[in-house]
C-alpha positions as CSV (number, residue, x, y, z in Angstrom):
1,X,19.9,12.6,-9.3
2,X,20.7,14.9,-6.7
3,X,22.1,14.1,-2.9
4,X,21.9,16.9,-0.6
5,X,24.5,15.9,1.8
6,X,25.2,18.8,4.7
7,X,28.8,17.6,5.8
8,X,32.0,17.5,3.2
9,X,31.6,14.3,0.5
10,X,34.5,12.7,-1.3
11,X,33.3,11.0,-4.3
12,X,36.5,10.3,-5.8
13,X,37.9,8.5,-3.2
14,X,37.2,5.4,0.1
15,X,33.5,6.8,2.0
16,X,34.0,9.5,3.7
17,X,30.9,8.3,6.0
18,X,29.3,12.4,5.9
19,X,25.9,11.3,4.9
20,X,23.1,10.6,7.5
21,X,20.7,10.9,5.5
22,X,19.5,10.0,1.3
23,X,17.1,12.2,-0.8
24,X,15.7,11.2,-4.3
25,X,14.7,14.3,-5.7
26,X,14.5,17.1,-3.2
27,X,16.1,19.3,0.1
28,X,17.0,17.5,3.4
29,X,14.9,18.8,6.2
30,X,16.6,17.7,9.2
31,X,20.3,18.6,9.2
32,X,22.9,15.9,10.9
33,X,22.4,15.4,14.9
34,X,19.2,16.4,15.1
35,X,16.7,15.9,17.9
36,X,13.5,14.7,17.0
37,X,10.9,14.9,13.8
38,X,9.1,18.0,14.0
39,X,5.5,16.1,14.8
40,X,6.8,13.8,17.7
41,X,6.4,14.4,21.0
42,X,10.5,14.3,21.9
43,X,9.5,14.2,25.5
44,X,6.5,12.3,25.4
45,X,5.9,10.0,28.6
46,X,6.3,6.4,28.5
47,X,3.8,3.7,29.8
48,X,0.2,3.0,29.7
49,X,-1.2,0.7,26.3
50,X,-3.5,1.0,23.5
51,X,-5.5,-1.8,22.0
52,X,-5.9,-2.0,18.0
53,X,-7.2,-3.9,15.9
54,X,-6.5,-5.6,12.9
55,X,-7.5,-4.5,8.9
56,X,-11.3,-5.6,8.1
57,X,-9.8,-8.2,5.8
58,X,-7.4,-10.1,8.3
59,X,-9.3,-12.2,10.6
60,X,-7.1,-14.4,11.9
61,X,-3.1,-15.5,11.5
62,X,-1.4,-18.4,11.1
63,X,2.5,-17.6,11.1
64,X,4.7,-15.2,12.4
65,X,6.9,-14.6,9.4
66,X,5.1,-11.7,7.4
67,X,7.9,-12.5,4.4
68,X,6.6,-15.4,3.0
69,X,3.8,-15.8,0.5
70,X,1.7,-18.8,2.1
71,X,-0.3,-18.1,5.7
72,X,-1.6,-14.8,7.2
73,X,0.9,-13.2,9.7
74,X,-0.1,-11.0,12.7
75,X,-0.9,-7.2,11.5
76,X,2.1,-4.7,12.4
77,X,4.8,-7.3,13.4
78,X,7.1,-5.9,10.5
79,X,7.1,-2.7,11.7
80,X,6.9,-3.2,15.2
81,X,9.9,-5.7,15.5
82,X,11.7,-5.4,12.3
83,X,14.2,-2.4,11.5
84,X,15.7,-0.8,8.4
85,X,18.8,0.6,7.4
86,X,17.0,3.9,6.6
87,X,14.1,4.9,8.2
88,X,11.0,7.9,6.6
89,X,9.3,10.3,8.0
90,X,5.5,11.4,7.4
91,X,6.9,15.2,6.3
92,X,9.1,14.0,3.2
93,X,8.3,11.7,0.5
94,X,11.3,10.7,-0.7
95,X,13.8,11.3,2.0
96,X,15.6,8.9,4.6
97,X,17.5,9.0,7.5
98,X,19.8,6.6,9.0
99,X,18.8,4.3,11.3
100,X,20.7,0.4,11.5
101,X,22.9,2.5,9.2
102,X,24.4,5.5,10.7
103,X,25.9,6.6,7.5
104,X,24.9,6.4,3.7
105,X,27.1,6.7,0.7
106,X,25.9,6.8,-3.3
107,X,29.0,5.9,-5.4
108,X,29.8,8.5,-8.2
109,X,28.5,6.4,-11.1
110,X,25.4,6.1,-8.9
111,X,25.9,2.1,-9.4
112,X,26.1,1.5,-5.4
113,X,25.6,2.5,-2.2
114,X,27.8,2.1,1.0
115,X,26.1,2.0,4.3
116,X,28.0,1.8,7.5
117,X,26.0,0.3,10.5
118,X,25.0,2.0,13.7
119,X,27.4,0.0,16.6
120,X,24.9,0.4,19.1
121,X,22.4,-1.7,16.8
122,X,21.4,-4.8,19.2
123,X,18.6,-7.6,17.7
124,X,16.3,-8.3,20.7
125,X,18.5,-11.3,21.7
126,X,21.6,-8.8,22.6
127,X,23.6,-9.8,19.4
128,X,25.0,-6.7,17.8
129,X,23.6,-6.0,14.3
130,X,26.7,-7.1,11.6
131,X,27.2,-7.1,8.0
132,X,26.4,-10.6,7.9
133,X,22.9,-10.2,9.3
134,X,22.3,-7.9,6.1
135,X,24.0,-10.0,3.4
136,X,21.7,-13.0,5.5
137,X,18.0,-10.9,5.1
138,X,18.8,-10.1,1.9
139,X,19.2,-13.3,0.5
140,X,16.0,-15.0,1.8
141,X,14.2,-12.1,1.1
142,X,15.3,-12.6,-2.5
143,X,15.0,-16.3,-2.4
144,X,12.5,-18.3,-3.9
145,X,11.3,-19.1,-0.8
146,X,10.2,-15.3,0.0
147,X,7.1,-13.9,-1.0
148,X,7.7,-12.9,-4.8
149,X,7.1,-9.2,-4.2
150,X,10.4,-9.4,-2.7
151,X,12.2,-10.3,-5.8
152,X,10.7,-7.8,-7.9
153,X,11.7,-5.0,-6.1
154,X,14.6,-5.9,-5.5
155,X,15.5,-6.8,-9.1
156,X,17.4,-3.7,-10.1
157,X,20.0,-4.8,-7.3
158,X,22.9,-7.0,-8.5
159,X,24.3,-8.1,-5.7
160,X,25.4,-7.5,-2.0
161,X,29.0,-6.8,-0.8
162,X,30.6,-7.1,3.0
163,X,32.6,-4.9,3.2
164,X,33.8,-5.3,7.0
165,X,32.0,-6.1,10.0
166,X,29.5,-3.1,9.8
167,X,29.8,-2.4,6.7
168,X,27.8,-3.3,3.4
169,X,27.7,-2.2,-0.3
170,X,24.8,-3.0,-3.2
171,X,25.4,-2.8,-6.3
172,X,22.9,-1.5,-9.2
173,X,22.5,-2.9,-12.3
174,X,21.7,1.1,-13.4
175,X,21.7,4.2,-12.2
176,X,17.9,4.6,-10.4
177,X,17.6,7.6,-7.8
178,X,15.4,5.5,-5.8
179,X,17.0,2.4,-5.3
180,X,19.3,3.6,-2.2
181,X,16.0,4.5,-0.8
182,X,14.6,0.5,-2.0
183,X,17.4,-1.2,-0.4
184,X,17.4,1.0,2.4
185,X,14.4,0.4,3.9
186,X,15.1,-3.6,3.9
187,X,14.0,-5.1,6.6
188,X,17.0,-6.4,8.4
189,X,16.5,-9.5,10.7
190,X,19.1,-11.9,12.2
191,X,21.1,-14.4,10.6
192,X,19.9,-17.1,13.4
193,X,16.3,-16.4,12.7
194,X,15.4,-20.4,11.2
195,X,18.7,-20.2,10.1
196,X,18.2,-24.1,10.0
197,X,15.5,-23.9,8.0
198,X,14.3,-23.0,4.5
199,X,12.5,-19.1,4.7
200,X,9.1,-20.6,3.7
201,X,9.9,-23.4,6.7
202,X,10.4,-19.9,8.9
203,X,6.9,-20.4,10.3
204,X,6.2,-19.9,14.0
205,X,9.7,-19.2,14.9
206,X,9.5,-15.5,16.6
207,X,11.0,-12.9,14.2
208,X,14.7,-12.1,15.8
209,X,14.7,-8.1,14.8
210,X,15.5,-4.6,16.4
211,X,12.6,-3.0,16.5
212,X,11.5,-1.0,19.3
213,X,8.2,-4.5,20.8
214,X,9.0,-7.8,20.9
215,X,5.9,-10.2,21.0
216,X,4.1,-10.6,24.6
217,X,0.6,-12.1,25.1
218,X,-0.4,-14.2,22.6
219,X,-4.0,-15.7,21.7
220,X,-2.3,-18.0,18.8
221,X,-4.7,-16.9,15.4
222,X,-7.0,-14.2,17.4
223,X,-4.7,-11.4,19.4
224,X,-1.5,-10.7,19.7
225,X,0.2,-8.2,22.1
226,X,3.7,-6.4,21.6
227,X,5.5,-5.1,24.7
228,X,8.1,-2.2,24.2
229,X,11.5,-3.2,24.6
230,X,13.1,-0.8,27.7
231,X,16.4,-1.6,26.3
232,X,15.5,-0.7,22.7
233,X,19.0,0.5,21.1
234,X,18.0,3.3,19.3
235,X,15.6,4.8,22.2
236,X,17.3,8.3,22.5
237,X,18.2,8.6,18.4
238,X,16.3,11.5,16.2
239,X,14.8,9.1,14.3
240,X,13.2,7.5,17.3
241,X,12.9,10.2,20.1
242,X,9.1,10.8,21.4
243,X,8.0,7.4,19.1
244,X,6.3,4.4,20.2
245,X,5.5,5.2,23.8
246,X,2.8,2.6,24.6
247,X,4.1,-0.5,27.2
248,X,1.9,-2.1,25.1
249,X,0.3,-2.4,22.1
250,X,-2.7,-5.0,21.5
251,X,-4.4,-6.3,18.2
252,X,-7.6,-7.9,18.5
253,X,-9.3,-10.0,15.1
254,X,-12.8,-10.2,14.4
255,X,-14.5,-12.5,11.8
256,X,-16.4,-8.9,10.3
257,X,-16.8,-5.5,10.6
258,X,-19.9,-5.9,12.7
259,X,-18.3,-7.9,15.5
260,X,-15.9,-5.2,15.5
261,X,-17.7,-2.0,15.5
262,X,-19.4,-3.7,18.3
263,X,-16.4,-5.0,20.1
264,X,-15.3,-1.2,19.8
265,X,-18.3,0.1,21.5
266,X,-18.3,-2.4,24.4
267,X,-14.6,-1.3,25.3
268,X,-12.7,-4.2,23.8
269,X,-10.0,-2.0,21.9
270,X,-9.0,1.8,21.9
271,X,-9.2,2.8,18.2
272,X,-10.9,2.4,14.7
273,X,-10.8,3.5,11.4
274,X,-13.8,3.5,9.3
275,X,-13.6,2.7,5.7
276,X,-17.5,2.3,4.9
277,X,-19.5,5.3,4.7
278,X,-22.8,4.0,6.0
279,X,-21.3,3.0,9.0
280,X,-19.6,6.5,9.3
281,X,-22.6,8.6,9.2
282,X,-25.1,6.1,10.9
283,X,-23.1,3.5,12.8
284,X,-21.0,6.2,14.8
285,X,-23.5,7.8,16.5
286,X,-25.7,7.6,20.0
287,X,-25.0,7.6,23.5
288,X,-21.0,6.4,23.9
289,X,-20.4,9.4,21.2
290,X,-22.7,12.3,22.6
291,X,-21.6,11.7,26.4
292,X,-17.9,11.6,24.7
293,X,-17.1,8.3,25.4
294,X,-15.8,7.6,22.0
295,X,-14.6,10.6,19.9
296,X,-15.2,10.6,16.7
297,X,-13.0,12.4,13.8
298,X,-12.4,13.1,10.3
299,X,-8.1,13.6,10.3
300,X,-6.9,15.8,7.3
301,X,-4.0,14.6,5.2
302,X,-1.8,15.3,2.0
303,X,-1.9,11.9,1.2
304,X,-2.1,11.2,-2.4
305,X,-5.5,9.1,-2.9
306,X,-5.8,5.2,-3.1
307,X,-6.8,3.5,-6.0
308,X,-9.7,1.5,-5.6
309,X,-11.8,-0.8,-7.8
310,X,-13.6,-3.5,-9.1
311,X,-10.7,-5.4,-10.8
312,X,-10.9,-7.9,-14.0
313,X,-9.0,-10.7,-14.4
314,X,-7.6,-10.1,-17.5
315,X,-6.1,-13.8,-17.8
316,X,-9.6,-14.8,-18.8
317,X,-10.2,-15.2,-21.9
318,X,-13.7,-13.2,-21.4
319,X,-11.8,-10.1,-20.0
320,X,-9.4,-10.1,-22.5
321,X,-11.5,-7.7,-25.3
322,X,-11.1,-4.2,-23.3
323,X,-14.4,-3.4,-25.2
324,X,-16.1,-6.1,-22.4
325,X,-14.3,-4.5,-19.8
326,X,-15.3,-1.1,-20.8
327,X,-18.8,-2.0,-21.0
328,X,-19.3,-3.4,-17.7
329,X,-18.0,0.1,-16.6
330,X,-20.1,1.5,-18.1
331,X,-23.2,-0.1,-16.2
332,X,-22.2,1.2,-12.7
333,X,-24.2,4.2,-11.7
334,X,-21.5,6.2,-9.1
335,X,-23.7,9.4,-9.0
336,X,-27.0,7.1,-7.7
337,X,-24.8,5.1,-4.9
338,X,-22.9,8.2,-3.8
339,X,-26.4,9.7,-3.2
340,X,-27.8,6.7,-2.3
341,X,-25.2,5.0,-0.2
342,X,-22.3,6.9,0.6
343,X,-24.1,10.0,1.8
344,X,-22.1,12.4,-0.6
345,X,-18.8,11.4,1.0
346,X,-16.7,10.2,-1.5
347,X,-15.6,11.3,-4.6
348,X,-14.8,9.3,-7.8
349,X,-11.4,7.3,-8.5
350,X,-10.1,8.5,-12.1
351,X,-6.7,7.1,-12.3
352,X,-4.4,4.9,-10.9
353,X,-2.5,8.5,-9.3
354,X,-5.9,10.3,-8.5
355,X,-5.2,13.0,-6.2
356,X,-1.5,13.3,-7.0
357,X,1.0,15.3,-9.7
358,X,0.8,12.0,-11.5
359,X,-2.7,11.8,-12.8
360,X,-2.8,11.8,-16.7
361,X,-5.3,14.8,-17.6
362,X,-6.8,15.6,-21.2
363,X,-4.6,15.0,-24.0
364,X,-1.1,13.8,-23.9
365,X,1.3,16.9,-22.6
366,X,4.9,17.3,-24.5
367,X,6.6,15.6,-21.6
368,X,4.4,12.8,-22.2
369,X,4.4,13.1,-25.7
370,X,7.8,12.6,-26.0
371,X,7.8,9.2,-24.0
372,X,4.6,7.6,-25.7
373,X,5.9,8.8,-29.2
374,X,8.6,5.7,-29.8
375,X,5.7,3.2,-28.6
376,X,3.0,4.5,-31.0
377,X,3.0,1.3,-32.8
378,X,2.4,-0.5,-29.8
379,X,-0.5,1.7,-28.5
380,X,-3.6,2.2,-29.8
381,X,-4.1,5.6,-31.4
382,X,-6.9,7.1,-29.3
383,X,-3.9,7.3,-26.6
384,X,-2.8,10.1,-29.3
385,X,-6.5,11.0,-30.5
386,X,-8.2,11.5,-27.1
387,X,-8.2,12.5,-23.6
388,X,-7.7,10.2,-21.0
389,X,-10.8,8.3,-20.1
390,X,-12.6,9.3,-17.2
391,X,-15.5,7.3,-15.4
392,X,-19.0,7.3,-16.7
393,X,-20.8,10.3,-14.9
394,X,-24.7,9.3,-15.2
395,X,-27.0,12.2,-15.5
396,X,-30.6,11.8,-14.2
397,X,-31.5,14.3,-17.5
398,X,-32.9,12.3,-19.9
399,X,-31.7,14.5,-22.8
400,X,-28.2,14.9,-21.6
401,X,-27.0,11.7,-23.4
402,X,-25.2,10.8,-20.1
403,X,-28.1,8.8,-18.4
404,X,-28.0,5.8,-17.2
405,X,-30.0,3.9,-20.4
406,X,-27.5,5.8,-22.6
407,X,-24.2,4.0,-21.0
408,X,-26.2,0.7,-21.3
409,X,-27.5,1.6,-24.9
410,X,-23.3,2.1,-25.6
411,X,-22.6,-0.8,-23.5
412,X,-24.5,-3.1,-25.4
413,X,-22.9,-1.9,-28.7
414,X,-19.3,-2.2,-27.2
415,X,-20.0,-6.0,-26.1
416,X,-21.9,-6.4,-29.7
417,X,-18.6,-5.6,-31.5
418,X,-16.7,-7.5,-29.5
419,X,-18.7,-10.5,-29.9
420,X,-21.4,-10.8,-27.2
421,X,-25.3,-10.7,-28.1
422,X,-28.6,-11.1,-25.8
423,X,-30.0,-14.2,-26.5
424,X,-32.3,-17.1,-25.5
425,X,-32.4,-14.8,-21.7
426,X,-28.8,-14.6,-21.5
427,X,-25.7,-12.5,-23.0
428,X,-24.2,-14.9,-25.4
429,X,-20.7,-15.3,-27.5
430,X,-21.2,-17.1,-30.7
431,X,-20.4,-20.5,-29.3
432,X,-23.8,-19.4,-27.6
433,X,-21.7,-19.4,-23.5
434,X,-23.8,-17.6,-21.4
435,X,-21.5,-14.4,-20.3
436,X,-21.5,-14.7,-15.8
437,X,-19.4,-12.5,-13.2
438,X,-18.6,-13.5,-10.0
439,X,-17.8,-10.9,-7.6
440,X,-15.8,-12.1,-4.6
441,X,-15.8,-10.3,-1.4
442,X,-14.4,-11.6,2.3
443,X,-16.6,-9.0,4.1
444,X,-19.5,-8.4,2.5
445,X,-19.7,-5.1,2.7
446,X,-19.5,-4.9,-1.2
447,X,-22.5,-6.7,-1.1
448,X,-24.9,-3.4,-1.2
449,X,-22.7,-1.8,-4.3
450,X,-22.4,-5.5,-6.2
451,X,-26.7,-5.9,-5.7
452,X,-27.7,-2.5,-7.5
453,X,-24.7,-2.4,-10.0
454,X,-25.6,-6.7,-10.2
455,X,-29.2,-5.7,-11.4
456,X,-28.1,-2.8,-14.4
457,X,-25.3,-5.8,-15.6
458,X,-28.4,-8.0,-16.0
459,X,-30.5,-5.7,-18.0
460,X,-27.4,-6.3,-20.1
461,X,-27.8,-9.7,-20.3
462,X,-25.1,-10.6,-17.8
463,X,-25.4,-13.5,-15.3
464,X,-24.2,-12.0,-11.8
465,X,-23.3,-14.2,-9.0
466,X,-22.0,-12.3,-5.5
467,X,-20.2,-14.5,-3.4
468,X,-18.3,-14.0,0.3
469,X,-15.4,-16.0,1.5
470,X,-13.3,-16.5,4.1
471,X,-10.4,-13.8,3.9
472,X,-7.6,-16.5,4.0
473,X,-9.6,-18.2,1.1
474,X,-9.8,-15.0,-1.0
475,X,-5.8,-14.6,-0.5
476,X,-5.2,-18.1,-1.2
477,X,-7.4,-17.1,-4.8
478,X,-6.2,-14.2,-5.2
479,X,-2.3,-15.6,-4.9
480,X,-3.5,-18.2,-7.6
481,X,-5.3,-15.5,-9.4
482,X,-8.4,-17.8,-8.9
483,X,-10.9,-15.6,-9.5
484,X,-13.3,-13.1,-11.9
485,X,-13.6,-10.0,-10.4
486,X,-12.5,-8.5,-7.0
487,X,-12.5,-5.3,-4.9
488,X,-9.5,-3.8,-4.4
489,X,-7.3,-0.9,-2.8
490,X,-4.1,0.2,-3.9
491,X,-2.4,2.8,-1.3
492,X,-1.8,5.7,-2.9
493,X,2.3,7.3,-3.1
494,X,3.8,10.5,-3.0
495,X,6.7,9.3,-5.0
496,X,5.8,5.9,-7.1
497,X,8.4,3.9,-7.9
498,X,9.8,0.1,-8.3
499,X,7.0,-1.2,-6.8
500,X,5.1,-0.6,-9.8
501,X,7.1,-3.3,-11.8
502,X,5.3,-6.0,-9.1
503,X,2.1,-3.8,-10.3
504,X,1.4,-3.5,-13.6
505,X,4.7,-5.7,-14.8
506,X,4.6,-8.8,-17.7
507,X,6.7,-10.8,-15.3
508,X,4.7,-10.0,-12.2
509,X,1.6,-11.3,-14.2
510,X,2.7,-14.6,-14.5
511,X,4.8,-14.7,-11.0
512,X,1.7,-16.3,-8.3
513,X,1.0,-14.2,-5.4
514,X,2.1,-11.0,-7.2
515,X,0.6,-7.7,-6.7
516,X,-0.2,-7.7,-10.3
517,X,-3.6,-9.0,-9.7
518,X,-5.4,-7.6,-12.9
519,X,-3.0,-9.5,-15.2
520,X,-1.5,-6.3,-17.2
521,X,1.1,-7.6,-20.3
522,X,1.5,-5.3,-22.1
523,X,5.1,-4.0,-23.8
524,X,4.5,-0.2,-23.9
525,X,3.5,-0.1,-19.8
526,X,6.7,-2.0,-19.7
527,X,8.3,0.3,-21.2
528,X,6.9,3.2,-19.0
529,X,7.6,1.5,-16.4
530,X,11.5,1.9,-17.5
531,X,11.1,5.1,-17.6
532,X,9.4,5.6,-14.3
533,X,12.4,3.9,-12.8
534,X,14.8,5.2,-14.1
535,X,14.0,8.9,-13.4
536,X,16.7,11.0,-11.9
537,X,14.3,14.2,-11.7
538,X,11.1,14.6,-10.4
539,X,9.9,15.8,-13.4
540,X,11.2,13.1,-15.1
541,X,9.5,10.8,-12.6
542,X,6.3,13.1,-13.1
543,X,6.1,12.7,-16.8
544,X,6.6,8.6,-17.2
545,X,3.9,8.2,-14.3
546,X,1.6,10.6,-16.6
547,X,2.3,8.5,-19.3
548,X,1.8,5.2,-17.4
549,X,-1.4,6.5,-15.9
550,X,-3.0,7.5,-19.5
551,X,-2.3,4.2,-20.8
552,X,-3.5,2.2,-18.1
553,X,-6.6,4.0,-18.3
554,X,-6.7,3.4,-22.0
555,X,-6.7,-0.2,-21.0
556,X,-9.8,-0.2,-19.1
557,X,-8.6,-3.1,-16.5
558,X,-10.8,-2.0,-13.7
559,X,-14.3,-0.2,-12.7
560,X,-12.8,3.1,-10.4
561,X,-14.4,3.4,-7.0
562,X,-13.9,6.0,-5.0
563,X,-11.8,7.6,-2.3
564,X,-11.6,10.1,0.9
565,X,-10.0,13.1,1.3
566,X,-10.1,12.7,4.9
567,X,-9.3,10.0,7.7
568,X,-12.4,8.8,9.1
569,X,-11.7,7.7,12.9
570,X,-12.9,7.0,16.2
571,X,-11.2,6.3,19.7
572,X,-11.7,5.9,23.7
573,X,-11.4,9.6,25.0
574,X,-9.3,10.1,27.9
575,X,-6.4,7.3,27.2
576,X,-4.4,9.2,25.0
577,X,-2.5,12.6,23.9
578,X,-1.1,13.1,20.7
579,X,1.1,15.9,19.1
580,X,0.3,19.6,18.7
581,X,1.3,18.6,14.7
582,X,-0.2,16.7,12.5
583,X,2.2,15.6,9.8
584,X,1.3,15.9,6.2
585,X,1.6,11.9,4.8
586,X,0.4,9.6,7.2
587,X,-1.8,6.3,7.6
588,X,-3.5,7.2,10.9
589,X,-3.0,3.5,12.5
590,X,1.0,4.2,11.9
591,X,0.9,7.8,13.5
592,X,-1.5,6.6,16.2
593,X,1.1,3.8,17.4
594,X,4.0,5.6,16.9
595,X,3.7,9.3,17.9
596,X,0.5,9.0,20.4
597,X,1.0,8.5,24.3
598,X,-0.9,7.4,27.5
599,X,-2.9,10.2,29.0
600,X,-2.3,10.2,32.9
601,X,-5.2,8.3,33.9
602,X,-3.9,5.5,31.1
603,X,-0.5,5.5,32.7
604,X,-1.6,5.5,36.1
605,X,-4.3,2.8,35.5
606,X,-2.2,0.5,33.7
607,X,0.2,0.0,36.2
């Protein structure tokens, strides 16, 4: 691991309290003191509001704690009204800068971390923020009463230590280069937040934190509004100067997509993101955008891409032969439905680290070699033998041996060998079951992939069933790991880390409400996943995810979608500025809410 700290360090003694800020692997950009991020604003003008609204699958919201595994709590309230010790940036990866903490110190053995709190930290109530409050988040956060996510990632932590009144120590149970960043950016809340209560009993209570909103308006399970805080502590810090600038900052919830493109266009709220190409290239178009009412813009970004797909429950006994799994693959026809549906806009998902340093390509490289060679007996040899799998590409030349009929000709041999014939009008297993998929969606707007992909899975002999439910029902399924098949997006990372182990983890798979949705046990991607945390080096970090990614794919857990190398977004001209920069890594509804401002005419009319 290295620390670049820019002030004089004394590892072999007390803190010396020199470090404002912590890097995993690389440089620090902004030296001690400094002013502002380099893509803020610093003297941006306060006032006016904005209107969001909330992520297509969120429809409503039932609590106000977002730490808890059962309910639905309003979208942004973490980050709105909940602080961290350390705070990112969208220029460096892996790099963090004080903010409850005005000081961060790594022990010499690299076993703890020190951080010394910011005095002028105040929660929202005017209490100052202490060591207790810490040691207090921490432990409900890691109680059994937290959502479980929690207590994976925090699970390389052994304990917490107060050291004085501002001042707090963790200790590791190894040396991990990331895990000053992990319990860094903890979300630190007051100690007489439900303090009365059990966490999971922490329903409608209002979040006590120190972020820069507290709640205002509120249409209980429809909108919410958060009003900026004009005493907000850390107003004039670096970390903070020329951010959030809106009075206030409204999310509206729709029960679809279609109620909310539409809500957009008749004025309702100020800014959209569109996830659907369809709706990109013939949705936002017409009078509201060719007058300039509504701008519409694709936003470059370094972002490494998501990971998106059509994920089996490997818990089912029928998903459990990867041979199935690769043969349903196998039926979808990408090249048709980018033509088709997505107008040429996307390109295909090959790995779980598409788009990044991380994705496995061709055959194993030494690096990797040298990681996968002491699990050999616990892989299968084509991880050895053979380049990592990549998605079916269909050809529409017959005598290619890539056309659609030739993936369902290999299909049916794969699901022959592992046990699965056509027969009496239905793909059977020797017990003669009749093989089904279920496909759930909350939206719908799966439906017009699932139809066409539903149709080459029954030429197979599959029974397809498409089904849409409430969002809060899917999360409740998915929690359970009720289900068959789902759509899902994984964000993608410029620096992968622990929360992988609540990803692809054997104890996540049988922990409910994990992210570990697909159900991977395996030994040898718990073993890389060791490795991945436990890097000291980016290229050490490089070369486990390498390794992770090629077995993964091996693995054959889930049909790849696809993903955009651009931000696809729309909003109400004349309301807002933003910055002459445009950082690198960013998720456009975080830099619109942070960085953006009130244009004149949105200060002057909100007032």
């Amino acid at each position: 691991m290295r620390i670049f700290l820019t002030l004089t360090f004394c590892l072999l003694c007390a803190p010396a309290w020199a470090a404002h800020a912590y890097a995993q692997f690389g440089d620090i950009k902004y030296p001690p003191g400094f002013h502002h991020f380099s893509y803020v604003n610093p003297v941006a003008p306060k006032g006016g509001s904005i209107a969001m609204v909330a992520p297509s699958r969120a429809s409503s919201f039932d609590k106000y704690n977002p730490f808890t595994l059962k309910g639905t709590a309003p979208p942004a309230i973490s980050s709105l009204m909940i602080e961290t010790l350390l705070v990112g940036n969208f220029d460096e990866p892996t790099t963090a800068y004080g903010l409850l903490a005005e000081d961060v110190s790594l022990a010499k053995d690299k076993l703890s971390v020190t951080f010394k709190l910011n005095p002028l930290a105040r929660f929202h109530n005017g209490d100052p923020v202490l060591a207790a409050d810490v040691k207090f988040s921490f432990e409900r956060l890691t109680s059994k009463q937290a959502a479980p996510q929690f207590r994976t990632y925090f699970s390389e932590v052994k304990g917490l230590t107060v050291l004085g009144e501002r001042e707090v120590r963790f200790d590791f149970k190894r040396a991990n280069a990331e895990l000053p960043l992990i319990v860094g950016g903890m979300p630190v809340f007051s100690q007489k937040w439900g303090a009365d209560k059990l966490f999971d009993q922490v329903v409608t209570d209002i979040p006590i934190g120190t972020g820069p909103y507290k709640i205002g308006k509120v249409d209980f399970g429809k909108d919410i509004e958060y009003v900026r805080d004009p005493n907000y502590w850390a107003k004039d810090l670096g970390v903070r100067k020329g951010m959030f600038n809106f009075d206030r900052i409204t999310y509206k919830m729709y029960k679809d997509t279609t109620a909310q493109f539409e809500a957009f266009k008749a004025g309702e709220f100020d800014y959209i993101q569109a996830f659907v190409a369809r709706e990109w290239a013939r949705g936002y178009k017409g009078k509201l955008f060719d007058n300039g009412t509504l701008i519409k813009k694709e936003l470059k970004h370094g972002n490494a891409g998501d990971f998106q797909g059509f994920m089996f429950n490997t818990r089912l006994p029928k998903f459990q032969d990867k041979r199935v799994r690769q043969a349903i693959a196998l039926a979808m026809d990408y090249e048709w439905m980018n033509r088709q549906l997505f107008y040429m806009a996307y390109t295909r998902v090959r790995g779980y680290f598409v788009g990044s340093d991380f994705e496995a390509k061709g055959l194993p490289e030494p690096d990797e070699l040298a990681l996968l060679e002491p699990l050999r007996t616990k892989l299968p040899p084509e991880v050895f033998t053979d380049a990592v799998p990549l998605p079916p590409q269909t050809s529409l030349d017959p005598a290619s041996g890539q056309s659609l009929r030739d993936h369902l000709r290999l299909a049916r041999d794969l699901l022959a060998q592992a046990g699965w014939t056509y027969k009496d009008g239905a793909l059977r297993n020797t017990k003669g079951e009749a093989f089904t998929l279920e496909f759930l969606d909350n939206s719908g707007s799966m439906g017009r992939v699932v139809t066409p992909y539903a149709k080459n899975l029954e030429k197979l002999g599959f029974k397809v069933n498409y089904k849409v439910i409430d969002f809060a029902v899917l999360q409740k399924r998915m929690d359970a790991f009720d289900f068959e098949i789902i759509s899902n997006r994984i964000g993608g990372s410029e620096a992968p880390g622990t929360e992988l182990l609540e990803r692809f983890g054997s104890k996540a798979a049988e922990t409910e409400g994990s992210s570990n949705v697909i159900g991977v046990k395996d030994p040898a991607v718990d073993a890389l996943l060791d490795k991945v945390v436990a890097a000291q080096t980016r290229p050490q970090l490089t070369a486990a995810l390498k390794a992770l990614d090629r077995v993964l794919r091996h693995g054959h857990y889930a049909v790849p979608h696809w993903y955009g190398s651009v931000h696809r977004v729309s909003w109400r001209a004349g309301r807002f500025e933003q910055p002459d920069i445009t950082p690198r890594y960013y998720q456009p509804e975080i830099w619109v809410t942070s960085t953006w401002w009130g244009s004149t005419a949105n200060l002057v009319g909100d007032k």
